[in-house]
MITI-123441 format. One record per residue (C-alpha): y, x, z; residue in three letters. Coordinates in steps of 0.1 Angstrom, whole numbers, padded with zeros to 4 digits, always signed. Layout:
YXZALA/...
END
This chain:
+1390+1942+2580UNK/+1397+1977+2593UNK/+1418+1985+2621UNK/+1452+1992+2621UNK/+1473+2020+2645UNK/+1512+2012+2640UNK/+1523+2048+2657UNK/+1558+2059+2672UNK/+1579+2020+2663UNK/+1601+2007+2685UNK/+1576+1980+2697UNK/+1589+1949+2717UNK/+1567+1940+2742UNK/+1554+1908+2757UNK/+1575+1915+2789UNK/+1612+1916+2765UNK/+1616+1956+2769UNK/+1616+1976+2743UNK/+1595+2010+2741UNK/+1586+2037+2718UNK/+1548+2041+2715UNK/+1516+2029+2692UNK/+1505+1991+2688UNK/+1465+1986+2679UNK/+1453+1959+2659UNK/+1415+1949+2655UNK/+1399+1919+2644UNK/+1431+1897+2638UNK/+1442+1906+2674UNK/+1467+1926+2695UNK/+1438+1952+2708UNK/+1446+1970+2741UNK/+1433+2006+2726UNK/+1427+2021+2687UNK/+1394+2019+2673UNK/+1386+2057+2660UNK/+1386+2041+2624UNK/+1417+2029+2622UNK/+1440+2032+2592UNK/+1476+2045+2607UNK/+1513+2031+2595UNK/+1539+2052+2606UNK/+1567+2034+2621UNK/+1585+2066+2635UNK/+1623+2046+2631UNK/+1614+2008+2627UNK/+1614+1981+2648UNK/+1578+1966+2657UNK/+1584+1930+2662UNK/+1561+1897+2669UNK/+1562+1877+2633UNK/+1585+1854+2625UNK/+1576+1816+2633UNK/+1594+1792+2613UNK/+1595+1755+2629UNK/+1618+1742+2597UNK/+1621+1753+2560UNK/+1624+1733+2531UNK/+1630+1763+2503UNK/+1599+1757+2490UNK/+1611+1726+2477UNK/+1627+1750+2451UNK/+1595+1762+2437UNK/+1583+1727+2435UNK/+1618+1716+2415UNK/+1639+1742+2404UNK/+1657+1719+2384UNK/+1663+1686+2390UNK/+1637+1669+2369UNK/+1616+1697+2359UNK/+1584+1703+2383UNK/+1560+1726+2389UNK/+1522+1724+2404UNK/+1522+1724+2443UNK/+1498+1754+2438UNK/+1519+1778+2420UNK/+1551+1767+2445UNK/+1525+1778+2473UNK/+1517+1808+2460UNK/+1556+1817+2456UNK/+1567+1802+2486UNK/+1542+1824+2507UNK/+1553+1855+2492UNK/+1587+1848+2499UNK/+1574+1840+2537UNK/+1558+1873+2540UNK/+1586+1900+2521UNK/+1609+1878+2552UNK/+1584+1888+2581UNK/+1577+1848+2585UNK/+1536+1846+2596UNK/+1536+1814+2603UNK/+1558+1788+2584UNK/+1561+1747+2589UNK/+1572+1734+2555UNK/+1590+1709+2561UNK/+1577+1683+2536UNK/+1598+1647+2533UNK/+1579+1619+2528UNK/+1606+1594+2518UNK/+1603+1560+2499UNK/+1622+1582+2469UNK/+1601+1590+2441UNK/+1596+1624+2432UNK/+1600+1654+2447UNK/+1598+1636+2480UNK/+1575+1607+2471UNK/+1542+1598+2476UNK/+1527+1610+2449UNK/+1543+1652+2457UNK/+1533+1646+2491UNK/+1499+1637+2483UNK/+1497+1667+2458UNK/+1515+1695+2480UNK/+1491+1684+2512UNK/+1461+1687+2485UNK/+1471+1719+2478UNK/+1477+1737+2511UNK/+1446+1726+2524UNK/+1428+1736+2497UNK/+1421+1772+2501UNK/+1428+1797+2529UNK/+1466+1816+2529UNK/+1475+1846+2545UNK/+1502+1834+2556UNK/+1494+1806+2582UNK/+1512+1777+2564UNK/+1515+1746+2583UNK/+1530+1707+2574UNK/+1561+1695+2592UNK/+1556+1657+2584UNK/+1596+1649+2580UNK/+1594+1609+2581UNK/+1617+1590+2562UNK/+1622+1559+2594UNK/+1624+1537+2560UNK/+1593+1543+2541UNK/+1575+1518+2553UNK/+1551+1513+2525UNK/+1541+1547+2528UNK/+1530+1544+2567UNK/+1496+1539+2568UNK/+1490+1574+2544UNK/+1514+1591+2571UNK/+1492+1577+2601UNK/+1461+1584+2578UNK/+1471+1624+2571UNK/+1478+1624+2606UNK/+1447+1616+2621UNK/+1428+1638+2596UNK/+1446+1670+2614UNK/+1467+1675+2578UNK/+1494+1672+2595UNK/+1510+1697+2622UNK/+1546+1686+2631UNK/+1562+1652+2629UNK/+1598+1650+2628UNK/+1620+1617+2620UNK/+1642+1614+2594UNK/+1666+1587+2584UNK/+1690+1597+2556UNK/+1683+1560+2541UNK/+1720+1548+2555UNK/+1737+1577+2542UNK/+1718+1572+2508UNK/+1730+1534+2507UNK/+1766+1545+2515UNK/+1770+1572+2487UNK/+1747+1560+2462UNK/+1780+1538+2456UNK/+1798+1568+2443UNK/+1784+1581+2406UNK/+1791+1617+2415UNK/+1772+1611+2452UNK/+1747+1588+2441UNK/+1737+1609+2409UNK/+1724+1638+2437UNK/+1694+1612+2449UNK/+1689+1597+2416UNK/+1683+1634+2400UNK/+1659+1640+2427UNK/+1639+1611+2419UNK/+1640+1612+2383UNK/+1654+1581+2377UNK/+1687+1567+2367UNK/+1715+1556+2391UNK/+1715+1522+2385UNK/+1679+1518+2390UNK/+1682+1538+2420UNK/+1709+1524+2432UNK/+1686+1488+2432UNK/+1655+1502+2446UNK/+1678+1519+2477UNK/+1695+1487+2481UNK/+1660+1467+2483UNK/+1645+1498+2514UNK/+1678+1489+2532UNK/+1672+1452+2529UNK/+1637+1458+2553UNK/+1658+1476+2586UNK/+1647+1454+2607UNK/+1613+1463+2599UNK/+1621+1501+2608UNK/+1615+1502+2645UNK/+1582+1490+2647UNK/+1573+1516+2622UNK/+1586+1542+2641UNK/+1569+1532+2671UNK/+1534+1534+2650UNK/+1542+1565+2640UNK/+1548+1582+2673UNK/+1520+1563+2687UNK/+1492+1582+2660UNK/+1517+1615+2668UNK/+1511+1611+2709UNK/+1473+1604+2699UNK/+1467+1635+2676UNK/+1487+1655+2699UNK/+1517+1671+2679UNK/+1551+1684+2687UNK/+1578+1658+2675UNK/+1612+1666+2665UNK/+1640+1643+2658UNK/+1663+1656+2629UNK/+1703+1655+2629UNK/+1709+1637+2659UNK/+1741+1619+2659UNK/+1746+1606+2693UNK/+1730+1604+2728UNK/+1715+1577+2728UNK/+1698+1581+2698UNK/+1682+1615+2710UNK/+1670+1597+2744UNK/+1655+1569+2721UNK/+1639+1594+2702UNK/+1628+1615+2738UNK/+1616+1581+2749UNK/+1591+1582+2718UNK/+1576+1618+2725UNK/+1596+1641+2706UNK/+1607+1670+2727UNK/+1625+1690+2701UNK/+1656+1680+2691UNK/+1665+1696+2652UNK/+1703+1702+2640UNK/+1720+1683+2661UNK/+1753+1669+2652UNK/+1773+1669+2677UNK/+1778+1697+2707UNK/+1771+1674+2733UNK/+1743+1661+2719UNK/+1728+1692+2717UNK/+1738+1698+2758UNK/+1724+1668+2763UNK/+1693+1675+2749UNK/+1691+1711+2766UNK/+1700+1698+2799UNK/+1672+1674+2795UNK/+1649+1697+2789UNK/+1640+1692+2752UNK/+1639+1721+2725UNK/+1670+1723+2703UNK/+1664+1742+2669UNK/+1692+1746+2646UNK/+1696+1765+2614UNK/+1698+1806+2607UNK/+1715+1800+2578UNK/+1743+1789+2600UNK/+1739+1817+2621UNK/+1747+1844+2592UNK/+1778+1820+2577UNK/+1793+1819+2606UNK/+1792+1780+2612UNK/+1776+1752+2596UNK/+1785+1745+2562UNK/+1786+1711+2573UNK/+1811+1714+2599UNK/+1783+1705+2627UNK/+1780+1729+2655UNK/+1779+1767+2656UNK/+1743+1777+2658UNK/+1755+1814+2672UNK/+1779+1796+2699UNK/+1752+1773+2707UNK/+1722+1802+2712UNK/+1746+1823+2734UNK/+1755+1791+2755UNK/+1718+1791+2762UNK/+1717+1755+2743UNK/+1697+1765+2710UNK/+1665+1779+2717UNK/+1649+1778+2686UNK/+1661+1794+2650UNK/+1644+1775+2617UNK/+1652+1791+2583UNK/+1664+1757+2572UNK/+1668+1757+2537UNK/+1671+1799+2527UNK/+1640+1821+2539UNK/+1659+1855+2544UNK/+1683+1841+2575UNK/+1657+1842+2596UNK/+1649+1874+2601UNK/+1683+1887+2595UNK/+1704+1862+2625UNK/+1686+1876+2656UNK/+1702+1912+2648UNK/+1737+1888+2641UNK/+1732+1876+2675UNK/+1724+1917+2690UNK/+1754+1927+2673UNK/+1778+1897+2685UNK/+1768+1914+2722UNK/+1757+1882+2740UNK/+1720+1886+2733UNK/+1701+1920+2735UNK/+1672+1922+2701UNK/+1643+1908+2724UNK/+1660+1877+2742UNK/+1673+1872+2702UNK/+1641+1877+2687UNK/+1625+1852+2711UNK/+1646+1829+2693UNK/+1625+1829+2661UNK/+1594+1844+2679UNK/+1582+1830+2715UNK/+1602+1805+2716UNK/+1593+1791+2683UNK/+1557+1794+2695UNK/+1560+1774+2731UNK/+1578+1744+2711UNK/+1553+1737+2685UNK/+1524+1746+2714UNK/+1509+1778+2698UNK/+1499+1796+2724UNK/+1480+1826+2703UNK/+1510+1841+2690UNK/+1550+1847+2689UNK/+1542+1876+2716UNK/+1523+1914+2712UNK/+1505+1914+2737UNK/+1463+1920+2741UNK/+1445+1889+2729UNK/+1475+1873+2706UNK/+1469+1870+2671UNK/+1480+1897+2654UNK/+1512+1888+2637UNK/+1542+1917+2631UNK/+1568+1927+2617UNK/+1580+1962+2609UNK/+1617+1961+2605UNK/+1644+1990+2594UNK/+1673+1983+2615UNK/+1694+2013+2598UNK/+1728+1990+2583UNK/+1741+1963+2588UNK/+1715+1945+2569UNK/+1680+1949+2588UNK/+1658+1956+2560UNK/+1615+1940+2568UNK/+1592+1970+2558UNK/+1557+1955+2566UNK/+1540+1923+2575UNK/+1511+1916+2590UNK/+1495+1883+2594UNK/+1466+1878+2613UNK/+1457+1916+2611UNK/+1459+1918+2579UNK/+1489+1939+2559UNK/+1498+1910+2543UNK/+1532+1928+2523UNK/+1552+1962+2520UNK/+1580+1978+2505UNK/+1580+2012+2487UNK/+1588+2025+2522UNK/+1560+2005+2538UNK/+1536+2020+2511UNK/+1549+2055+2522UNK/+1537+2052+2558UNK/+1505+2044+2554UNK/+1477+2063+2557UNK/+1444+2053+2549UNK/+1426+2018+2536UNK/+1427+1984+2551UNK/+1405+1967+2533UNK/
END
């Protein structure tokens, strides 16, 4: 892989300032000087910025079923979702794959296949499994702890949507959302959620084998749409430092006081609120309470909210960008990246910052130029093969 001399960006730098000037790139790495080979992108005008880490995204789940019912192979979705990832600067992307006792799209049998197919070959982009337990699924535990100790697995956050299934799958409009999902009809559905529900007492013990093969593999853990307190310290209790979507604001105060990571969504971020009615991810970044910005469920967000928060005036670019950068990086303990600095791994992202809609030009992933617009292809000079 050739070298790479990004002249005259903007370049954000590993101590937060900002300064005009070149960044080199040789094997895969930030390199403190320009090899006299180097192919040249000229950035004269765009922002040079560490790539985008993504701790949470589920939009992939829209490659595997864009319709309910109809599905597509996990290796196709793959090879869409990652080109998606890279046109939105994201070089390094958690999917955050459900394993629930649903059948389906989040079933056994698609996690089996999806995990099959990321590990099967080599990506550019460096895409990574956020295990999103379902606390229910407990006949599914043993392949969770299983994956898990075979390194497949690089995040685990808990889920448990099973009470809030067995409350609306009551309702024929409600119920007829999960029963889509799962391919089947509402009335068998309806009797296979009501026998899950029937084993809660089973749930805890579960959870505490779960965290247990977690603590041993050594992964970040992440509890999902915490509704109370309590139920965030229980969850602290178990090893699971980063504390996703919370509900509630003082949850989420709770949670930063204490030290954990709070991620919320960048979707919310460029709405304006949560479309929910949960707490304001903007509000919650500039109180210094959300440290961490996922894409959530829509890829583009992610690049586009730090520039949100610039413009709001509480955050400068590089305290915002941490948000989706550094910051993403010190939660899930990568230590080789989020930051352009000597050494890191060399992940980037060339932005236009010209509108009011920041527009990516480049990404690189690794060192390699992984994707470019017709701009992008404009600046470059020389091969990087």
């Amino acid at each position: 892989m050739r070298p790479l001399r990004i002249v005259g960006g903007d370049v954000l730098g590993s101590d937060g300032g900002v300064t005009t000037g070149d960044l080199c790139i040789a094997d895969g790495c930030i390199a403190d000087a320009g090899a006299a080979n180097a192919a040249v992108f000229d950035a004269r005008g765009l922002k040079v910025l560490p790539g985008i880490i993504d701790l949470h995204g589920d939009a992939f789940e829209r490659q595997l079923q864009p319709r309910p019912g109809v599905a597509f192979a996990p290796a196709l979705a793959l090879d869409e979702t990652e080109r998606q990832l890279l046109a939105n600067g994201i070089t390094t992307a958690f999917h955050g794959v459900t394993l629930s006792w649903e059948p389906g799209l989040r079933g056994i049998g698609a996690w089996r296949a999806l995990v099959d197919a990321l590990h099967a070959r080599a990506w550019v982009c460096d895409m990574r499994i956020h295990l999103r337990w379902e606390a229910y699924n407990l006949d599914a535990l043993d392949t969770a702890l299983a994956d898990i100790a075979a390194g497949r697995v690089h995040l685990l956050g808990f889920n448990d949507h099973t009470p809030a299934i067995l409350r609306q799958v009551r309702d024929p409009v409600a119920g007829a959302r999960f029963s889509n999902r799962s391919g089947m009809k509402l009335e068998e559905f309806r009797v296979l959620a009501e026998g899950v529900g029937a084993r809660a007492d089973e749930v805890p013990a579960a959870l505490e084998r779960i965290a247990a093969g977690a603590r041993a593999a050594g992964l970040p853990m992440a509890s999902h749409d915490d509704g109370s307190i309590a139920t965030r310290e229980a969850f602290r209790g178990r090893g699971a430092r980063i504390c996703e979507f919370p509900v509630q604001v003082a949850v989420a105060e709770a949670a930063a006081a204490a030290g954990d990571c709070v991620v919320m969504g960048s979707p919310n971020v460029l709405r304006g609120g949560s479309h929910l009615g949960w707490p304001s991810a903007a509000e919650m970044a500039e109180a210094g309470v959300c440290r961490v910005l996922a894409s959530d469920y829509f890829y583009p967000c992610l690049l586009q909210a730090p520039f949100v928060l610039a413009r709001r005036g509480a955050f400068d670019l590089a305290s915002a960008w941490a948000l989706v950068s550094a910051n993403a990086a010190d939660a899930a303990g990568l230590a080789d990246r989020g930051r352009l600095q000597p050494g890191q791994r060399a992940d980037v992202v060339l932005v236009a910052d010209a509108s009011d809609r920041p527009e990516p030009v480049a990404t690189i992933a690794a060192g390699r130029l992984a994707w470019m617009s017709a701009d992008g292809a404009t600046r470059l000079h020389g091969t990087v093969a």
